[in-house]
C-alpha positions as CSV (number, residue, x, y, z in Angstrom):
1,X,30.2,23.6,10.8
2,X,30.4,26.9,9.5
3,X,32.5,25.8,6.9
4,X,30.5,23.7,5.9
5,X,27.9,26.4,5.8
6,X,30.4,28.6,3.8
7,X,31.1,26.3,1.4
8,X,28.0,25.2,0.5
9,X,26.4,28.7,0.2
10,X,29.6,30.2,-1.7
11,X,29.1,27.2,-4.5
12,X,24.9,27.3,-4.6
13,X,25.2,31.2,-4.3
14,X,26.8,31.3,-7.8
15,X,24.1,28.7,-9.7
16,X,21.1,30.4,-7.7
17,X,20.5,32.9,-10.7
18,X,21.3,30.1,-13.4
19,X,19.0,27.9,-11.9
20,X,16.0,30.1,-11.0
21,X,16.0,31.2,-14.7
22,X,16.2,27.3,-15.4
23,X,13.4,26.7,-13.0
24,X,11.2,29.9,-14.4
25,X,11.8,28.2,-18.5
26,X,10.6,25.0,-17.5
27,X,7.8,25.7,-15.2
28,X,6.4,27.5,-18.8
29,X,7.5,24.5,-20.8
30,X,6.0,22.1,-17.8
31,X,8.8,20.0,-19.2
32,X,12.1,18.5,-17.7
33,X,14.3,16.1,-19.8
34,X,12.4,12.2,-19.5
35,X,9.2,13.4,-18.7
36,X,6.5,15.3,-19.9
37,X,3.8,16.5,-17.7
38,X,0.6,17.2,-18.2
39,X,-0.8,20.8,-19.4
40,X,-4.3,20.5,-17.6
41,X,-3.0,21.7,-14.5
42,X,-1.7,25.3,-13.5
43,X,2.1,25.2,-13.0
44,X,2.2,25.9,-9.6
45,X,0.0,22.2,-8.9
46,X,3.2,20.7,-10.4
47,X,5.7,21.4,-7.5
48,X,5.1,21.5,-3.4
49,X,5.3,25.0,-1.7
50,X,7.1,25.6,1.6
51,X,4.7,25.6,4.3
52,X,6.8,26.3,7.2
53,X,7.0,30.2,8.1
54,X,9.6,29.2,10.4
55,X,13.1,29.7,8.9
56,X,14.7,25.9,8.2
57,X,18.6,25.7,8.5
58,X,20.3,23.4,6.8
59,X,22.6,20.5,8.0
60,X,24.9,17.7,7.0
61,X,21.7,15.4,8.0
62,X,18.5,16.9,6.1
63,X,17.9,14.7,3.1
64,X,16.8,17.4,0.1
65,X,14.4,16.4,-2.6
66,X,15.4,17.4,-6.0
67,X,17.8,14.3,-6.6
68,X,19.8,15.3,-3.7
69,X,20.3,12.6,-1.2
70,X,22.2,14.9,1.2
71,X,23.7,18.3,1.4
72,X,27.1,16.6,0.6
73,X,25.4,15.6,-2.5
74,X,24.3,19.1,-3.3
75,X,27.2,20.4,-2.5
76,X,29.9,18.2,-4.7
77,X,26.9,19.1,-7.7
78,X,27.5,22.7,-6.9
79,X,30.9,22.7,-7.0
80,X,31.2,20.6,-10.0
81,X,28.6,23.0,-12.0
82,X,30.0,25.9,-10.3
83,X,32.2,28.4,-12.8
84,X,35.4,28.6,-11.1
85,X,36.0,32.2,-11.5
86,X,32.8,32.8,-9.7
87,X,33.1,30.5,-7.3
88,X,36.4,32.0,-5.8
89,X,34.9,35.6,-6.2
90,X,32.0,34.0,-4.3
91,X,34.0,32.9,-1.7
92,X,35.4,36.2,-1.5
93,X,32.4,37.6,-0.5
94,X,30.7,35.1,1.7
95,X,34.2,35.1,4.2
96,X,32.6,37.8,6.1
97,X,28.9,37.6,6.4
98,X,27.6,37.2,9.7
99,X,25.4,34.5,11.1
100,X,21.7,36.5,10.3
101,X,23.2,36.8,7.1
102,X,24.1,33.7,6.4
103,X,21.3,32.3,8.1
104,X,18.9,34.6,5.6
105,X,21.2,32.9,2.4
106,X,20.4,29.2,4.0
107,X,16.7,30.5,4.0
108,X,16.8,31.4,0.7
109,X,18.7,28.2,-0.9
110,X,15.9,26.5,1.2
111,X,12.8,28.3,-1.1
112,X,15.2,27.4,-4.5
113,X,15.5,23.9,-3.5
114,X,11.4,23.8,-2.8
115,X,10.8,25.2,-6.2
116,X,13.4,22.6,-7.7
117,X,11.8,19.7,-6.2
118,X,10.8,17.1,-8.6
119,X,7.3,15.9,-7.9
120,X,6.8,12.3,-6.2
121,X,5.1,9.5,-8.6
122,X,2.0,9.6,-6.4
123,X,2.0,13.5,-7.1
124,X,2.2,13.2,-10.9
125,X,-0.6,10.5,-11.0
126,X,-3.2,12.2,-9.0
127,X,-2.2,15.4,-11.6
128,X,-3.1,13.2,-14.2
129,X,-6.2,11.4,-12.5
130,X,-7.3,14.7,-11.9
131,X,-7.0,15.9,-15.6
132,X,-9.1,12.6,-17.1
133,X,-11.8,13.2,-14.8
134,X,-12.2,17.3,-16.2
135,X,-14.2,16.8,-18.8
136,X,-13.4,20.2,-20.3
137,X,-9.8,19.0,-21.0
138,X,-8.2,19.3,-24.4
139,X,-7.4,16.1,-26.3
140,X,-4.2,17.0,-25.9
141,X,-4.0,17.4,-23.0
142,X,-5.7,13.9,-22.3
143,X,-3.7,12.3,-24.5
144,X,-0.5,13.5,-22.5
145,X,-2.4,12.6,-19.0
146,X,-2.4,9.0,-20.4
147,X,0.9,8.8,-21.8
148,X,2.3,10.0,-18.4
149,X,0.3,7.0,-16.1
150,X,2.0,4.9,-18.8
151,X,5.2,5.4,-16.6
152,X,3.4,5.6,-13.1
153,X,0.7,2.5,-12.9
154,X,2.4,1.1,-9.9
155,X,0.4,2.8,-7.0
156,X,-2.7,2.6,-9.3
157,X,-5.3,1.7,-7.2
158,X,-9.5,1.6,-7.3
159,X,-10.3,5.3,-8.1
160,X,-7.7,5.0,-10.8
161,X,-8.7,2.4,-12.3
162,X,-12.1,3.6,-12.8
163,X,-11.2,7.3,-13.9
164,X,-9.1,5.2,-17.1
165,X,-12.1,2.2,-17.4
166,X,-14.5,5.6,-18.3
167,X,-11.6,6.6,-20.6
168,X,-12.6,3.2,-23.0
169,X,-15.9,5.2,-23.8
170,X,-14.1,7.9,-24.9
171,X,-15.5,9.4,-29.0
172,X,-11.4,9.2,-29.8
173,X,-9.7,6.0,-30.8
174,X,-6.6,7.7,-29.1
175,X,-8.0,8.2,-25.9
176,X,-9.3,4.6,-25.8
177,X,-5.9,3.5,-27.0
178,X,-4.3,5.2,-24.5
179,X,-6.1,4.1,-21.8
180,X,-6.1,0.5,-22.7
181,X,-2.4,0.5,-23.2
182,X,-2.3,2.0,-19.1
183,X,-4.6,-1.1,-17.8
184,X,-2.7,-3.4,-19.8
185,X,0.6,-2.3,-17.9
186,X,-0.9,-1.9,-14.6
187,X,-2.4,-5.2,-15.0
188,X,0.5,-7.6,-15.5
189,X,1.5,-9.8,-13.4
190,X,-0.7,-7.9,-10.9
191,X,-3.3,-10.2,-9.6
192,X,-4.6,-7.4,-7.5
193,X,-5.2,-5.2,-10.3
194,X,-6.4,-8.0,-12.7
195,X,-9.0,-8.2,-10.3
196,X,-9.7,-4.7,-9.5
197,X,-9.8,-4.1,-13.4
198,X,-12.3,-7.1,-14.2
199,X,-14.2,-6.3,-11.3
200,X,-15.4,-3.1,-13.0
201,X,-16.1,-5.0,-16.0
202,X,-13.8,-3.4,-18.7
203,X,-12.8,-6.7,-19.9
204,X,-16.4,-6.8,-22.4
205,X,-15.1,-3.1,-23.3
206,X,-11.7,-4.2,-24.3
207,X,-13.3,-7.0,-26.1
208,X,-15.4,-4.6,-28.4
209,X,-11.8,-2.3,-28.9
210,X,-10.6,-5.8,-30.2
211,X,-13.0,-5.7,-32.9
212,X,-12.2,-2.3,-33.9
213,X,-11.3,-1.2,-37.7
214,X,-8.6,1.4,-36.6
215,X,-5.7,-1.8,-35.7
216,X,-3.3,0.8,-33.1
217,X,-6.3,0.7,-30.3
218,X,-7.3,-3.0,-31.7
219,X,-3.6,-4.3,-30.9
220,X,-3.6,-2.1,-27.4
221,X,-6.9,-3.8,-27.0
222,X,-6.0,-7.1,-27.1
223,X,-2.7,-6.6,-25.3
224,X,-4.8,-5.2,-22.4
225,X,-6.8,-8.3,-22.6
226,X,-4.1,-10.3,-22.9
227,X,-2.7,-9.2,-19.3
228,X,-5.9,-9.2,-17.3
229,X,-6.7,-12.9,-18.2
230,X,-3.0,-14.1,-18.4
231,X,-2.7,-16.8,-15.3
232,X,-5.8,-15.5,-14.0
233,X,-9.3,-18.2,-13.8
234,X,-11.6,-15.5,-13.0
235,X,-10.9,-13.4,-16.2
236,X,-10.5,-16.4,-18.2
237,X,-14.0,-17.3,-17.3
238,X,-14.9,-13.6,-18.2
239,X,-13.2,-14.0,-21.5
240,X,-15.3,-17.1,-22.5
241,X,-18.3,-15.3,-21.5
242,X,-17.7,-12.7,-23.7
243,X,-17.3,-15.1,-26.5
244,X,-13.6,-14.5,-26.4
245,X,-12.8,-17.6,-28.8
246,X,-15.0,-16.4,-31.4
247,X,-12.8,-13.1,-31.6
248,X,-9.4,-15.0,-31.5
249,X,-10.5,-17.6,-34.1
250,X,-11.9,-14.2,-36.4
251,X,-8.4,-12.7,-36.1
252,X,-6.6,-16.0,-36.9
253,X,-8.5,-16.7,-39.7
254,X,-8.7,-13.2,-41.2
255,X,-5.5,-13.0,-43.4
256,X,-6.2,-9.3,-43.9
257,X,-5.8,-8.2,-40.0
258,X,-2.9,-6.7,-38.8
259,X,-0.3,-8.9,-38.6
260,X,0.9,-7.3,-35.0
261,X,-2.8,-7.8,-34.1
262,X,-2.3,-11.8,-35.0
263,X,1.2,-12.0,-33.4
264,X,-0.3,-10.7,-29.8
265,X,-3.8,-13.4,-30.8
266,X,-1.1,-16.2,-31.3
267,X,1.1,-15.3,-28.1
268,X,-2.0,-14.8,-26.1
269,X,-3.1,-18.4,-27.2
270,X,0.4,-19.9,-26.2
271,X,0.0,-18.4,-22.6
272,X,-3.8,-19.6,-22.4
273,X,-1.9,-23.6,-23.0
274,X,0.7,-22.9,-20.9
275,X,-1.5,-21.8,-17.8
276,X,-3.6,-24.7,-18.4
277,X,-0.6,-26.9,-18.3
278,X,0.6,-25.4,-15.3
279,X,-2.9,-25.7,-13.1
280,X,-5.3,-28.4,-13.3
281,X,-8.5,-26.2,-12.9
282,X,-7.9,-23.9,-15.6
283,X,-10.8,-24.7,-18.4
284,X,-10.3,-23.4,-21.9
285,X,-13.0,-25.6,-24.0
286,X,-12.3,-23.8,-27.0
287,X,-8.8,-25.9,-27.2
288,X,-11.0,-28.7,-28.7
289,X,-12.5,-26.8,-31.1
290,X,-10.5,-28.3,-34.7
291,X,-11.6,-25.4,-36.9
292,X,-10.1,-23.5,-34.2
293,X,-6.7,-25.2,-33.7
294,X,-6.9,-25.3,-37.9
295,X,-6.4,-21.8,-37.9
296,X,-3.3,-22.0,-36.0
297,X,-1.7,-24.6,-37.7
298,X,-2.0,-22.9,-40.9
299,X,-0.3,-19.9,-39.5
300,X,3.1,-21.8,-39.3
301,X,3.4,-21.6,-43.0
302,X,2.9,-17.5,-43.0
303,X,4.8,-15.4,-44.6
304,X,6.0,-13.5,-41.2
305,X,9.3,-15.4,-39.4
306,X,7.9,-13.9,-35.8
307,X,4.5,-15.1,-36.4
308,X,5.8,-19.2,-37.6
309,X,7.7,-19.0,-34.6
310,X,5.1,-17.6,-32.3
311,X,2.4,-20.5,-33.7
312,X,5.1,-23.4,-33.1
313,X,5.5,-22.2,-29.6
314,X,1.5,-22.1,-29.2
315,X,1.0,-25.7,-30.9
316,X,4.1,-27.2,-28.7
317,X,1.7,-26.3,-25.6
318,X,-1.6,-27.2,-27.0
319,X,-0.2,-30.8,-28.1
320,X,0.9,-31.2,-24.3
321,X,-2.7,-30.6,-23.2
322,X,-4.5,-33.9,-22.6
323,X,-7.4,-32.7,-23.6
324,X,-6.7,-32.0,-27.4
325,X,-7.0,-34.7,-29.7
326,X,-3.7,-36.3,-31.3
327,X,-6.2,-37.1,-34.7
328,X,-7.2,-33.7,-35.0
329,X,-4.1,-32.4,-35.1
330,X,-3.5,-34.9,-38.0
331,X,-7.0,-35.6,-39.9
332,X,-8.4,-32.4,-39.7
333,X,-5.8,-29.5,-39.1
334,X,-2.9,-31.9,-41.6
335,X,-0.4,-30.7,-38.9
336,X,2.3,-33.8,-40.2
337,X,2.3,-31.8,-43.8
338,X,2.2,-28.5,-42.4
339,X,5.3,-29.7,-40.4
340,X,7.2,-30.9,-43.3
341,X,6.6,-28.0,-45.8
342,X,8.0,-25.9,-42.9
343,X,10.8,-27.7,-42.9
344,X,11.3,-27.3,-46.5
345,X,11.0,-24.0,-46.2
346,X,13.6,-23.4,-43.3
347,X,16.1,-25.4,-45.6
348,X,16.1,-22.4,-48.1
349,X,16.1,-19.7,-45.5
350,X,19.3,-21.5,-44.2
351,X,21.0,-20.8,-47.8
352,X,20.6,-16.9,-47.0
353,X,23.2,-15.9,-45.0
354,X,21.3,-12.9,-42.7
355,X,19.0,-15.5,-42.3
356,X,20.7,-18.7,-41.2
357,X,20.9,-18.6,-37.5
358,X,17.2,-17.6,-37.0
359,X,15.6,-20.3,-39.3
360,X,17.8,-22.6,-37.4
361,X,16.4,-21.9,-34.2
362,X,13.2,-22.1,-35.5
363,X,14.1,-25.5,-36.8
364,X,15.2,-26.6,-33.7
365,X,12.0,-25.8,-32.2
366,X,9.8,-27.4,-34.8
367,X,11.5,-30.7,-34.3
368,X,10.5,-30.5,-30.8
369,X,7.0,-29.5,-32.1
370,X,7.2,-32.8,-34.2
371,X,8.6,-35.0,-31.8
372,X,6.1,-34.3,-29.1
373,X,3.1,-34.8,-31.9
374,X,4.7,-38.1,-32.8
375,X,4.4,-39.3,-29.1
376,X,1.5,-38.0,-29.0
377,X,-0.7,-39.9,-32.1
378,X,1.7,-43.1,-30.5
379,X,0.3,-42.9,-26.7
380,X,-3.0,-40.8,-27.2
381,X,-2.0,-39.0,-24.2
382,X,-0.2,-35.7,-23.0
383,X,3.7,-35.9,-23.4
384,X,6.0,-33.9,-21.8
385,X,9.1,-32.3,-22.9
């Protein structure tokens, strides 16, 4: 055991002034490489002081925060970041200290690990919590509090969610960008969060965002209100209620909006089909609107690849709904011609060689698209693939 002791003093004795200075830059910086924290807090918020006045030894079983899972694992990163030179001077030195002084050098590789420790996730988000609820705060400073929850919306819960909700009334598009880009994360594929997130109702804020002229916080808008309502009834309803298809069919039919703010309309439409497909009690009565499936029929003949593809994916699910109309597709939104020129056009794209392989694909899919609308004007009813 003692070693052990020896060797893992001798190796951390020789990085203890390297690493303090390390620790003293960064704690100015408030920076380590991957993540940036936030500047509205006093450095010494960011890491966990030693509470215990009792001395701590070390042993082979303590597990060490810091990245360390074990003081074997410290002690091979010692050794390999060790300068050999120093280390065998260090060793030199260390042979003969006695058991209060080694116990004293275990003490104070104890304090250097504390001040080392990285901060947990739950930590860094109640730092940043903390900093959009101060109202004096720098913009800055905000900005970077949101950026940060970007990478820890896991253990988001109630009180989080509405400390960033208040953040969508914020003066700056940024800070409302920011914060709807955070709930959008948090809220995919989260049913609990969905809910917690409608229940405050930020979905008729997002809504608004949608509408803005400055496109960066209309596309985080959308792609916020895109994962609240995706396979969740509830916020589906809300979305109707807030006159949701009104706001998609303005987008779609706008051809001076931002073409990433149509892509994410067009994608969200797809998934709107797609969970109505999948459940039987989702309603979206806006399917059966023609001006509205018009829209989206015209945008397979854009000028953007992504967005054709996109609308052939969100007409392949609206044909398969049974409550959309086979003769609407053809009398009123032409979807047979719009099909055709398509095809024309994918013929040419096939001549260019950087651009074979992707119109093909696309082809491929708009055959199904066709062969599924075909069925569909033949039986009057919903045919799956």
């Amino acid at each position: 055991m003692r070693l052990v002791k020896l060797s893992l003093i001798l190796s951390i004795a020789v990085l203890i002034p390297a690493a303090s200075s390390w620790a003293s830059e960064d704690r100015v910086n408030k920076s380590f490489p991957g993540l940036i924290w936030s500047t509205g807090k006093d450095e010494g918020e960011l890491f966990r002081k030693s509470h215990s006045e009792e001395p701590v030894a070390l042993n082979e079983n303590d597990e060490l925060d810091g990245g360390f899972s074990s003081i074997d694992g410290m002690l091979q990163w010692a050794i390999g970041h060790s300068d050999p030179a120093k280390l065998k001077e260090a060793a030199k030195s260390v042979q003969h200290l006695s058991d209060d002084e080694l116990q004293k050098r275990q003490i104070e590789i104890k304090e250097l690990m504390e001040k080392l420790r990285m901060p947990s996730d739950a930590e860094l988000m109640k730092i940043a919590i903390d900093d959009l609820n101060n109202s004096s705060i720098s913009l800055e400073d905000r900005l970077r509090a949101l950026e940060e929850l970007l990478t820890l919306v896991e253990p988001i819960d109630n009180a989080n969610v509405a400390a960033l909700g208040r953040q969508l009334d914020n003066v700056e598009p940024d800070v409302r960008k920011h914060a709807a880009w955070v709930l959008g994360k948090a809220s995919q594929n989260n049913p609990l969060i969905q809910n917690q997130v409608l229940a405050f109702g930020t979905l008729g804020k997002l809504m608004k965002m949608v509408k803005s002229d400055v496109a960066e916080e209309a596309i985080k808008a959308l792609y916020a209100v895109s994962a609240l309502i995706r396979n969740n009834l509830n916020g589906q309803d809300n979305f109707y209620a807030e006159a949701g298809d009104l706001v998609l069919k303005d987008i779609l039919s706008n051809s001076t909006t931002d073409i990433r703010l149509r892509r994410k309309c067009i994608v969200l439409i797809g998934d709107l089909a797609a969970c109505q497909l999948e459940n039987a009690d989702a309603k979206i009565p806006f399917f059966n609107d023609q001006v509205f499936l018009k829209a989206i029929v015209d945008l397979i003949l854009s000028d953007d690849l992504d967005l054709q593809e996109q609308s052939l994916g969100a007409i392949k699910n609206l044909l398969q709904l049974r409550t959309t109309q086979a003769s609407a597709f053809k009398d009123f939104c032409y979807l047979d011609k719009a099909l055709e020129r398509m095809r024309l056009q994918l013929q040419l794209l096939m001549e260019e060689e950087d651009q074979r392989d992707y119109a093909k694909d696309v082809e491929i899919l708009r055959r199904e698209v066709e062969l599924i609308f075909r069925k569909k004007l033949d039986n009057g009813i919903q045919v799956p693939t």
